[in-house]
C-alpha positions as CSV (number, residue, x, y, z in Angstrom):
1,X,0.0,0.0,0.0
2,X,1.2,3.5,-0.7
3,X,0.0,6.9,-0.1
4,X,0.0,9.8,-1.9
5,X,-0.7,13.7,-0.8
6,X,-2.3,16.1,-3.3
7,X,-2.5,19.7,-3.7
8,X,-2.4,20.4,-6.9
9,X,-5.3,18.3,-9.5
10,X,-2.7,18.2,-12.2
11,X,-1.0,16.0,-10.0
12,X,-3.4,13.6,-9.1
13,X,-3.0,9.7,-10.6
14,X,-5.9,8.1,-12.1
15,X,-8.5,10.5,-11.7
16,X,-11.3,8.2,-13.0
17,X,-10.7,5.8,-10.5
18,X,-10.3,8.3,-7.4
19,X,-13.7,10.0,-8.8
20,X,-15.3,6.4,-8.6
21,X,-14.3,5.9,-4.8
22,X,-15.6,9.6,-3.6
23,X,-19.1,8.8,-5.8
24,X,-18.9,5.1,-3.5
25,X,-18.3,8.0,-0.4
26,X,-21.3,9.9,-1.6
27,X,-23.8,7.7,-2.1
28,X,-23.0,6.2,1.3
29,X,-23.9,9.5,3.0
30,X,-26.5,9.7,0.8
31,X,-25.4,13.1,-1.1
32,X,-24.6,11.4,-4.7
33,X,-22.6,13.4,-6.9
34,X,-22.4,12.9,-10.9
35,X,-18.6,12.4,-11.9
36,X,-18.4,15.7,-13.6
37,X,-19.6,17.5,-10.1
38,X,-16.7,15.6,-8.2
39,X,-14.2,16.4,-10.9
40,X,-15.6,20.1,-10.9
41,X,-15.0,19.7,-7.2
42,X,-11.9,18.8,-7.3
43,X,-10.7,21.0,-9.8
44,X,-11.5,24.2,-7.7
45,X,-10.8,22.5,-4.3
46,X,-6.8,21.3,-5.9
47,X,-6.6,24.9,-7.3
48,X,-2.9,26.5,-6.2
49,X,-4.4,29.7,-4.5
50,X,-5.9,26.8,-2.0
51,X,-5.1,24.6,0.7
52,X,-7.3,22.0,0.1
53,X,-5.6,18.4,0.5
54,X,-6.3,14.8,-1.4
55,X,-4.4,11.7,0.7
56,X,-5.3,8.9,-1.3
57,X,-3.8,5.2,-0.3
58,X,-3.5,3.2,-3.4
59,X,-3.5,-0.7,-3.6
60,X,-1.0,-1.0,-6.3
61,X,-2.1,1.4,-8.8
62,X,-6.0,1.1,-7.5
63,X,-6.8,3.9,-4.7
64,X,-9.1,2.4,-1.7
65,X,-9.2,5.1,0.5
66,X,-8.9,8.6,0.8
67,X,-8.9,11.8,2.8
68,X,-10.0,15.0,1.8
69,X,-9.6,18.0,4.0
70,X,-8.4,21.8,4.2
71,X,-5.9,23.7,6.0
72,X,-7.5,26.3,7.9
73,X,-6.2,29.1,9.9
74,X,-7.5,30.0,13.7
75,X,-7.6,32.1,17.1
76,X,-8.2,28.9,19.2
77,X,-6.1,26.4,16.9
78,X,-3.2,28.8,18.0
79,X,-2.4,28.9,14.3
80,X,-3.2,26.5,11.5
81,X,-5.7,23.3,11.2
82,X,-6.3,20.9,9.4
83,X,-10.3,20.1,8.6
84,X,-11.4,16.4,7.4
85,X,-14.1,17.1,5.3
86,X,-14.3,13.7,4.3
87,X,-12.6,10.0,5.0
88,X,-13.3,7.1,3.3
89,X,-12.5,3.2,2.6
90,X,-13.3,0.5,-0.1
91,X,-16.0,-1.4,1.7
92,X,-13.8,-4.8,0.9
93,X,-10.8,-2.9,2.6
94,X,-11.9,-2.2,6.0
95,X,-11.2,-3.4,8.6
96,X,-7.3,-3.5,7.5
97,X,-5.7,-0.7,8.9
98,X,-6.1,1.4,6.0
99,X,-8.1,4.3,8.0
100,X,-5.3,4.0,10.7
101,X,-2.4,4.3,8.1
102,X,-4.2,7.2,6.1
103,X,-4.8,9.8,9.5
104,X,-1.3,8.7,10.5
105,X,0.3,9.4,7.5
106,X,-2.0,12.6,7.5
107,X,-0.5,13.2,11.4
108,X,3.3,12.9,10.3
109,X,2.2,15.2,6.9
110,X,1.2,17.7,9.0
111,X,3.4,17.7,11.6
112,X,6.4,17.6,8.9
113,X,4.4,21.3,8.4
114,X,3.7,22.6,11.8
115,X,0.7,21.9,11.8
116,X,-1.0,20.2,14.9
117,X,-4.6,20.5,15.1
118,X,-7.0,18.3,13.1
119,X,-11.1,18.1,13.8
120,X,-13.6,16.9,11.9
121,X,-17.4,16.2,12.1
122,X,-18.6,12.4,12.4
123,X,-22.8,11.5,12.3
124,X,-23.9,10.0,15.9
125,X,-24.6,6.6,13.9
126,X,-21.4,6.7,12.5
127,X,-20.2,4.5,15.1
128,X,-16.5,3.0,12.6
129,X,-15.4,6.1,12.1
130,X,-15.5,7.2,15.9
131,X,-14.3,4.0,16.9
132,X,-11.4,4.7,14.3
133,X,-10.5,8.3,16.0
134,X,-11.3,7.0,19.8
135,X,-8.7,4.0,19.0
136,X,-6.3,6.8,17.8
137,X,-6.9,9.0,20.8
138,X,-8.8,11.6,19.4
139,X,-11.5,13.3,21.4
140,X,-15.5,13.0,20.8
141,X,-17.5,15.9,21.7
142,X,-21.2,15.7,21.6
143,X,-21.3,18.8,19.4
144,X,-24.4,20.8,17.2
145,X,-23.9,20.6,13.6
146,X,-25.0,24.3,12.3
147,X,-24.9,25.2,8.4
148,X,-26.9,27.6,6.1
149,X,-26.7,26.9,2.2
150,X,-26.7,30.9,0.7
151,X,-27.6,29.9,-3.1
């Protein structure tokens, strides 16, 4: 298994098949997305005026997981973040390590940057993904999801 960070799109191997794992990801939270929108996505997220990030962890040349995330900048971070916006695994990987390996890799990616805060948001029923993060010692906060869609 290997990993690879990106921040640029143009730099980003086998976009077809990456684009086919984040539509698995989307249906799965129930927010499908045609394969034009997640390129589009992608394409403005990877732009080099951003800090978006793309961790994928590739199976030979197949990726089966990925991270997708931002750096962000704040008063109570003491400096910059990193956001997961979004985490996934092949449903006929888990249960391998692969989550485990891919936010440690993230960890030491970050660190290597100075970076060394990370949160995310997980569902209440999402009950993998926090077990993932408890076993890695993050903390769960019973938190209030608020958002407002301006279009």
């Amino acid at each position: 298994m290997k990993i690879h960070f990106y921040q640029s799109y143009q730099k980003i191997l086998e976009i077809e098949k990456i684009i086919a794992l984040i539509k698995q990801q989307m249906f799965a939270i129930n927010s499908e997305k045609s394969g034009s929108a997640i390129d589009e996505a992608l394409k403005n997220a990877l732009m080099k005026s951003k800090r978006a990030l793309l961790l994928v962890s590739y199976l030979d040349d197949n990726p089966i997981g990925f991270i997708f995330g931002n750096i962000g900048s704040g008063i109570e971070s003491g400096g910059d973040y990193f956001w997961i916006n979004e985490i996934h695994v092949r449903k006929d990987f888990r249960h391998q390590g692969i989550g485990t390996s891919m936010i440690e890799a993230l960890e030491k990616w970050l660190e290597d940057r100075k970076i060394f805060y990370i949160a995310a948001v997980i569902e209440k029923q999402n009950i993998h993904s926090q077990d993932l993060f408890n076993k890695l010692d993050y903390d769960i906060k019973d938190l209030k999801w608020i958002d407002k869609n301006l279009l």
